[in-house]
Backbone as CSV, one residue per row, in Angstrom:
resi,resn,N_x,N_y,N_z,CA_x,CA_y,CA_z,C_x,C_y,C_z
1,UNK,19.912,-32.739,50.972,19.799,-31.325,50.766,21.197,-30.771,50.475
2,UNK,21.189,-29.925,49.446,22.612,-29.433,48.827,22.444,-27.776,49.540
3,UNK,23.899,-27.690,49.706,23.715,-25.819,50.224,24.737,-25.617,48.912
4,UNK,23.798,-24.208,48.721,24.451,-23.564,47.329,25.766,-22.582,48.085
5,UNK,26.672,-22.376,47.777,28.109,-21.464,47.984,28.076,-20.595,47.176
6,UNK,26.941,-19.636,46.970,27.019,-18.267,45.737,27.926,-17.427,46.543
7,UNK,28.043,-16.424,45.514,29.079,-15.345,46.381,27.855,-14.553,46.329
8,UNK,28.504,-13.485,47.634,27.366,-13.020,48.109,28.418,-11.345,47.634
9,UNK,26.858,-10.192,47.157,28.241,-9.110,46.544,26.909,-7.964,47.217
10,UNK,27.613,-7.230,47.881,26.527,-6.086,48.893,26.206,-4.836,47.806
11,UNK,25.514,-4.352,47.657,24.706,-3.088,47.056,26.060,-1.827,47.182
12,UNK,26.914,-1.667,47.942,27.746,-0.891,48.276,29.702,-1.224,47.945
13,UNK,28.770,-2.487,47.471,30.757,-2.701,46.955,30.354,-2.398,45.547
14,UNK,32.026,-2.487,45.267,32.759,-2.394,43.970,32.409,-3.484,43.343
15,UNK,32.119,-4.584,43.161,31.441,-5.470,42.422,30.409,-5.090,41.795
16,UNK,29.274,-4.962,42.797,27.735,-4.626,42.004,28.161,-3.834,40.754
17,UNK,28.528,-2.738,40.775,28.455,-2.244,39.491,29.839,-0.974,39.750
18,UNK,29.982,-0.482,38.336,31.461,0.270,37.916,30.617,1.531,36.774
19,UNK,31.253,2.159,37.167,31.165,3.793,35.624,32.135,2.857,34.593
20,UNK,31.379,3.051,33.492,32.112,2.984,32.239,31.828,4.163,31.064
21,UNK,32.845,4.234,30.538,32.389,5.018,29.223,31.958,4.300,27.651
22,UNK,31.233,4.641,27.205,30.541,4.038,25.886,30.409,5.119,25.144
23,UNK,30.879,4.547,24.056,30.863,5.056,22.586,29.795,4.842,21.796
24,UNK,29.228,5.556,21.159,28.207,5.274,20.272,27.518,6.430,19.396
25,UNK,26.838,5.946,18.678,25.567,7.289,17.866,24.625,7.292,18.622
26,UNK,24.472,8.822,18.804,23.342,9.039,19.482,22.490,10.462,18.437
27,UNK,21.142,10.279,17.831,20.106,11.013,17.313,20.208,12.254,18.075
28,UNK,19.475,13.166,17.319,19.149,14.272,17.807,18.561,14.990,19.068
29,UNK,17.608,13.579,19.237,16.712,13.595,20.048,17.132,13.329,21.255
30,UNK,18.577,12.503,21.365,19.476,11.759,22.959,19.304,10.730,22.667
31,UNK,19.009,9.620,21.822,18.292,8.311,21.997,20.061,7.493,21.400
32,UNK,20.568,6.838,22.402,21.477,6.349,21.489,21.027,4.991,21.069
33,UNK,22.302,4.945,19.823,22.137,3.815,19.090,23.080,2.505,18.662
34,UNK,24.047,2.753,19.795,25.194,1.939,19.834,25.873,2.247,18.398
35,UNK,26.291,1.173,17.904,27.375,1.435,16.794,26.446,1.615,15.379
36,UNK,25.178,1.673,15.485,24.182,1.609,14.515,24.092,2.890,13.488
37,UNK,25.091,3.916,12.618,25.333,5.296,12.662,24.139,5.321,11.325
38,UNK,23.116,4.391,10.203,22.451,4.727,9.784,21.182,5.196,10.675
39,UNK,20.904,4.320,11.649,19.821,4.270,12.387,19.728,5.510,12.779
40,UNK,20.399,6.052,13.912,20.993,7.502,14.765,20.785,8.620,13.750
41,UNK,21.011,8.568,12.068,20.951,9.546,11.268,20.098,9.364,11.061
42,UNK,18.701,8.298,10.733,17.250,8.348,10.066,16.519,8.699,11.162
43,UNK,16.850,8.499,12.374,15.735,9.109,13.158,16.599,10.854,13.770
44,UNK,17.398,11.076,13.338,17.812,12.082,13.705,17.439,13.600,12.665
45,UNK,17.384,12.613,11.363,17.271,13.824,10.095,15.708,14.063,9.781
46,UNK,15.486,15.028,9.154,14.446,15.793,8.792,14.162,15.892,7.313
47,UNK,15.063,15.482,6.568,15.283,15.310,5.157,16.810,14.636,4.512
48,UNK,16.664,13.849,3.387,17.605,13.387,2.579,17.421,13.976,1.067
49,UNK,18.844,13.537,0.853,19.035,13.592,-0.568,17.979,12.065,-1.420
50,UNK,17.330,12.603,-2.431,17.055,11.171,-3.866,18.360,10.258,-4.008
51,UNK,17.984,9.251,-3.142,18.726,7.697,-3.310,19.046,7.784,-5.019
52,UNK,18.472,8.274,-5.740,18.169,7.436,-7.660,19.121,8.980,-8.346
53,UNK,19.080,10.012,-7.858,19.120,11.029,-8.085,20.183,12.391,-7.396
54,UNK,20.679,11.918,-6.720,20.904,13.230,-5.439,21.351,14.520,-6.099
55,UNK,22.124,14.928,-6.996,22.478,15.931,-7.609,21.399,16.300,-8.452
56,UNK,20.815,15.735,-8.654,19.414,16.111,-9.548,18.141,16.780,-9.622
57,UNK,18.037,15.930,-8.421,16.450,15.693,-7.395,16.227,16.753,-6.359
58,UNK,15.619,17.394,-6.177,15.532,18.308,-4.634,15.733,16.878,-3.598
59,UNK,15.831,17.780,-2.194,15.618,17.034,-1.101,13.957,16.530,-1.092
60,UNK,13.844,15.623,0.167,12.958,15.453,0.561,12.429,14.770,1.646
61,UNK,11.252,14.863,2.461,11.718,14.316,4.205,11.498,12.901,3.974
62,UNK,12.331,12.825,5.399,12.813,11.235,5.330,11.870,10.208,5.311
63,UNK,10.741,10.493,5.810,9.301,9.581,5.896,8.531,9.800,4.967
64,UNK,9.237,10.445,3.462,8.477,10.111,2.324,9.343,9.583,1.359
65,UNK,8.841,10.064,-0.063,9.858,9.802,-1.149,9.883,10.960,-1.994
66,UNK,11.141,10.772,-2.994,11.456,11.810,-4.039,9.746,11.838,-4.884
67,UNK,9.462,13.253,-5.269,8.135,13.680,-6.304,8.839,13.066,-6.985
68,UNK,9.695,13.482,-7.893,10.361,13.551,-9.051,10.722,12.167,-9.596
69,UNK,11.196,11.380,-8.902,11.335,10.136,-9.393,9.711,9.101,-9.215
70,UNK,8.917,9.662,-8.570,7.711,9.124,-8.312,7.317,9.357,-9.721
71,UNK,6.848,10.578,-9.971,6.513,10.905,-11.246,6.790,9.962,-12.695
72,UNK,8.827,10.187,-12.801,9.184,9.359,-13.478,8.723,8.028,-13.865
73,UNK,8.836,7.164,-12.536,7.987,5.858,-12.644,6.979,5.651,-13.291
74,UNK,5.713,6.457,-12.535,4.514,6.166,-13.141,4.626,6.643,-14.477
75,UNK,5.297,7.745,-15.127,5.543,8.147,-16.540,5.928,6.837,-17.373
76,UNK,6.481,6.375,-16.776,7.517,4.927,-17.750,6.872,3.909,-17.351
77,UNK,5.570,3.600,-16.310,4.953,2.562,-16.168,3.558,3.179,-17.437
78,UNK,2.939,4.163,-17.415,2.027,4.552,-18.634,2.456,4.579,-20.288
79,UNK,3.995,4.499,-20.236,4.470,4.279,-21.333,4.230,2.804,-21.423
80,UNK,4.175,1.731,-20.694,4.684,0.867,-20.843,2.874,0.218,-21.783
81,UNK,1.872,0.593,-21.737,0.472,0.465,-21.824,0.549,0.368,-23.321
82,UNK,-0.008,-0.320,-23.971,-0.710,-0.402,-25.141,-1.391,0.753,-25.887
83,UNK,-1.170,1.408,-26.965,-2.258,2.473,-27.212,-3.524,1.351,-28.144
84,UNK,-4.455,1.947,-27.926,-5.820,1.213,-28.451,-6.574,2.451,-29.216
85,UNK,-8.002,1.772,-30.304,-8.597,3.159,-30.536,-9.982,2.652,-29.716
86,UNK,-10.464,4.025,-29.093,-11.770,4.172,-27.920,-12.979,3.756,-29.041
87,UNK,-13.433,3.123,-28.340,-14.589,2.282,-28.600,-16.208,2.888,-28.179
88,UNK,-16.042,3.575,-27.138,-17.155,4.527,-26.020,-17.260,4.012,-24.969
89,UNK,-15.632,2.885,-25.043,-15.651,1.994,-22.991,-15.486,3.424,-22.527
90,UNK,-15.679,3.038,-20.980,-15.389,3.758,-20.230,-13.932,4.325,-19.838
91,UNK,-13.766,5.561,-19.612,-12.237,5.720,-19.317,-12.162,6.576,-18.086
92,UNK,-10.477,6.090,-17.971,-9.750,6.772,-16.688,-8.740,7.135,-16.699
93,UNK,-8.152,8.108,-15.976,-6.831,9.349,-15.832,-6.348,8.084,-14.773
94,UNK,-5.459,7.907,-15.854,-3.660,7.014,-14.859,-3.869,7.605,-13.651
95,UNK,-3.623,6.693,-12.405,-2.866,7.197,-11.382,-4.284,8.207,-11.082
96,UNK,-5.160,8.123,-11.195,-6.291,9.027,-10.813,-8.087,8.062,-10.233
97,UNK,-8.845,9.332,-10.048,-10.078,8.117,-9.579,-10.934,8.907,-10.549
98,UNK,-10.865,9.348,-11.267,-11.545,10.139,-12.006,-11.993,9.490,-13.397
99,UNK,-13.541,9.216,-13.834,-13.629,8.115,-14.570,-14.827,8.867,-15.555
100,UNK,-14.808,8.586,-17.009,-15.691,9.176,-18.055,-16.834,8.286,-18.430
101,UNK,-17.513,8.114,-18.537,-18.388,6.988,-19.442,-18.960,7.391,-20.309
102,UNK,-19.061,9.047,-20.808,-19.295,9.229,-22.018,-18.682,10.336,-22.286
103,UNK,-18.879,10.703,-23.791,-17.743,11.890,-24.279,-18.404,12.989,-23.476
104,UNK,-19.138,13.199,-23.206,-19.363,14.068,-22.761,-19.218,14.750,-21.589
105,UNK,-19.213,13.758,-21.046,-18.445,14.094,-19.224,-16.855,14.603,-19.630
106,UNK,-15.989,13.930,-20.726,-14.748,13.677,-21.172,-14.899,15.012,-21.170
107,UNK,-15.555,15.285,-22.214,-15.332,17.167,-22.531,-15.835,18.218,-21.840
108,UNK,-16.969,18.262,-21.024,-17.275,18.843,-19.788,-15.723,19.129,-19.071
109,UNK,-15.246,17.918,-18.445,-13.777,17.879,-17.833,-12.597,18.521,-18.277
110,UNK,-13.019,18.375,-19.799,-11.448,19.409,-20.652,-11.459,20.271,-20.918
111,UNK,-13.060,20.789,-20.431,-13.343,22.873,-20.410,-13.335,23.062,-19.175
112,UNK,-13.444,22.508,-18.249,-13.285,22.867,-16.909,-11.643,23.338,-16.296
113,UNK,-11.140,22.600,-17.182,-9.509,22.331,-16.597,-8.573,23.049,-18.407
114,UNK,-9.697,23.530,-18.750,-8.691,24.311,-20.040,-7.521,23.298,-20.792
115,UNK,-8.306,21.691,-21.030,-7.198,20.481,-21.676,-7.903,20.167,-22.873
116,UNK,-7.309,19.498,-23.334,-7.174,18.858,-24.719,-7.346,17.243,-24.131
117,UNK,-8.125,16.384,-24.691,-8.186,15.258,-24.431,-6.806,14.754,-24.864
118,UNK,-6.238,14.863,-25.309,-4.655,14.302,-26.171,-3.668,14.560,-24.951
119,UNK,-3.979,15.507,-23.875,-2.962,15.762,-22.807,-3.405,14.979,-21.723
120,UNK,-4.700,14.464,-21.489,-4.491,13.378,-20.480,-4.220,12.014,-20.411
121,UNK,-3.593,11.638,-19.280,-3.242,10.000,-19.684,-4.570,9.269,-19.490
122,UNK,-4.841,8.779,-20.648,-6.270,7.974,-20.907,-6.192,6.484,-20.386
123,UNK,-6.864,5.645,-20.048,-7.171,4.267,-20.023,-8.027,3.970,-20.564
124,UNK,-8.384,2.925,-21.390,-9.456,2.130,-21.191,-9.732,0.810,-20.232
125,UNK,-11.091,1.151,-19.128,-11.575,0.535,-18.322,-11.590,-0.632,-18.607
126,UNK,-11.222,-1.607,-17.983,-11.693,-2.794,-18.029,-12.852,-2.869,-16.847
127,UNK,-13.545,-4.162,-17.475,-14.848,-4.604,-16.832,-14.762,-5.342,-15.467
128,UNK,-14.696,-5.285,-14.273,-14.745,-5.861,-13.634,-16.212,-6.469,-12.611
129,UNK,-16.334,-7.187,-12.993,-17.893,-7.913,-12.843,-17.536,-8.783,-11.270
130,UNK,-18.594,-8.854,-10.704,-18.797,-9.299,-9.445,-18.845,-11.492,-9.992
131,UNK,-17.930,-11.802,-9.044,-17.931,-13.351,-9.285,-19.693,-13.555,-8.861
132,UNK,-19.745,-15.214,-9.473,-21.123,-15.600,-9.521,-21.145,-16.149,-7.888
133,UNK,-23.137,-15.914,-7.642,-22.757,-16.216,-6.489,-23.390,-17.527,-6.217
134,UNK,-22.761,-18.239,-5.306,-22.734,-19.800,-4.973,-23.987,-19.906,-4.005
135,UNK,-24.969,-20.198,-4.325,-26.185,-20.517,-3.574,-26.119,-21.865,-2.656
136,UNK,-24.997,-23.062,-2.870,-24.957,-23.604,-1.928,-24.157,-23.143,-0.514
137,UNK,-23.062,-22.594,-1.229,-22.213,-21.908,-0.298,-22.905,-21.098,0.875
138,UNK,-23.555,-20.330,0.127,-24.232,-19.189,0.955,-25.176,-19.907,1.604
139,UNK,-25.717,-21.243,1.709,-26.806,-21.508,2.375,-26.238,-22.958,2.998
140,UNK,-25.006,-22.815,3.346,-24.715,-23.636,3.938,-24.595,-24.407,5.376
141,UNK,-24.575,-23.041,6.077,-25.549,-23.015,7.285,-26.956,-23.772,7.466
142,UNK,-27.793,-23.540,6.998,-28.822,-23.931,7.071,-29.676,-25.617,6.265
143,UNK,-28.692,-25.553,5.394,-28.519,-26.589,4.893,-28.718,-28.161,5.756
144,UNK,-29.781,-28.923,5.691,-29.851,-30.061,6.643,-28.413,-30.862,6.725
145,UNK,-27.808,-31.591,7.587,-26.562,-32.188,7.718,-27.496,-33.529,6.543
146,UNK,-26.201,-33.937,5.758,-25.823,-34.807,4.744,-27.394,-34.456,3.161
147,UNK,-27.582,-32.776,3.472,-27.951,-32.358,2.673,-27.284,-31.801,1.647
148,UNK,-27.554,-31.164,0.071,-26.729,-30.871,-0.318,-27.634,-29.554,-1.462
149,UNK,-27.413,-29.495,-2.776,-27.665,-28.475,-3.765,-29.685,-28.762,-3.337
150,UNK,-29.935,-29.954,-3.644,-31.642,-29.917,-3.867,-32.257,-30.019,-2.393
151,UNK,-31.258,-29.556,-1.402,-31.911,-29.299,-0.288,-32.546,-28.090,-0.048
152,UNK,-32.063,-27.007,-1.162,-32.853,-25.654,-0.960,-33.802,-25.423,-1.918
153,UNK,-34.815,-24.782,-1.690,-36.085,-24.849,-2.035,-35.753,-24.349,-3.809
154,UNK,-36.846,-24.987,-4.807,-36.588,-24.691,-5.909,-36.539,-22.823,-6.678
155,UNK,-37.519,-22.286,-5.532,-37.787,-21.042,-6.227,-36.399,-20.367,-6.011
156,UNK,-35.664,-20.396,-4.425,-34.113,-20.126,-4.166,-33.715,-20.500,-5.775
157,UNK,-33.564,-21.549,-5.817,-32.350,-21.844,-6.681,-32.672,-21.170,-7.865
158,UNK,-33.944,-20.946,-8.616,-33.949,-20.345,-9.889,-34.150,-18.627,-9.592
159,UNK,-33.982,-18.611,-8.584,-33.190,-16.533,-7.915,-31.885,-16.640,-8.158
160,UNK,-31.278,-17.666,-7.546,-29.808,-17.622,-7.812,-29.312,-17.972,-9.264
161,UNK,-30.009,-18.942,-9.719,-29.531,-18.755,-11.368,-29.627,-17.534,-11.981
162,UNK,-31.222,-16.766,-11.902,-31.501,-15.731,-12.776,-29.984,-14.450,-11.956
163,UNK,-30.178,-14.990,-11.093,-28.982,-13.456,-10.655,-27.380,-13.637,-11.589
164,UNK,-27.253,-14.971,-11.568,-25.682,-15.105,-12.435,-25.880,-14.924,-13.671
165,UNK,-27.008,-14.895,-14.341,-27.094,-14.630,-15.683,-26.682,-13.328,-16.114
């Protein structure tokens, strides 16, 4: 048996503990942040200047982003699009959920809102179709062990063909 020799330091001495002074950033709020002086300012501020922009741009609060350069973007990402001529696909307003499938809804929409079809940013829709669905997959559960496709009954399988067609 070993006896340990710790030092022994009482609740009332000068050991246990000392006042020190510390330097640091501290937020608005009291929360310091040691030497961290971006941190201390993002949770301290209420708004910044446009990172892309600052002399340019209004302010704007810190837990969002600049309008203005938002805008920009998507402006120069709709530039970036192909122009095509409309066919009678379906269309959609960039950056919107708002969708036409015939001229007529189109123009309903451009007397409602006093536009010109030429002033909105147009798309043409692409088709997005539901993948085919896998009748073994889906019945794989039930499927006898070291069964496989002609384990499910024939009328199943010609439902699941006629549905992918």
């Amino acid at each position: 048996m070993s006896i340990k020799n710790e030092k022994i330091v009482m609740m009332d001495s000068d050991e246990a503990a000392s006042i020190k002074t510390v330097t640091g950033w501290v937020d608005r709020q009291g929360r310091f942040w040691g030497d961290n002086e971006h941190q201390a300012r993002w949770c301290g501020a209420t708004h910044r200047k446009c990172k892309n922009k600052p002399d340019e741009h209004p302010i704007h609060a810190t837990n969002g982003y600049c309008e203005e350069c938002h805008c920009e973007s998507r402006q120069a990402k709709f530039s970036t699009y192909e122009r095509a001529v409309w066919a009678g696909e379906p269309l959609v307003i960039f950056d919107d959920d708002r969708y036409f499938f015939d001229v007529e809804s189109l123009s309903d929409y451009c007397m409602e809102h006093s536009l010109l079809p030429s002033e909105l940013q147009l798309l043409i829709c692409e088709p997005n179709y539901p993948p085919e669905f896998d009748i073994e997959q889906h019945c794989e559960g039930i499927i006898p062990d070291g069964g496989d496709y002609y384990s499910i009954p024939q009328s199943v399988r010609d439902a699941a063909e006629a549905l992918n067609k």
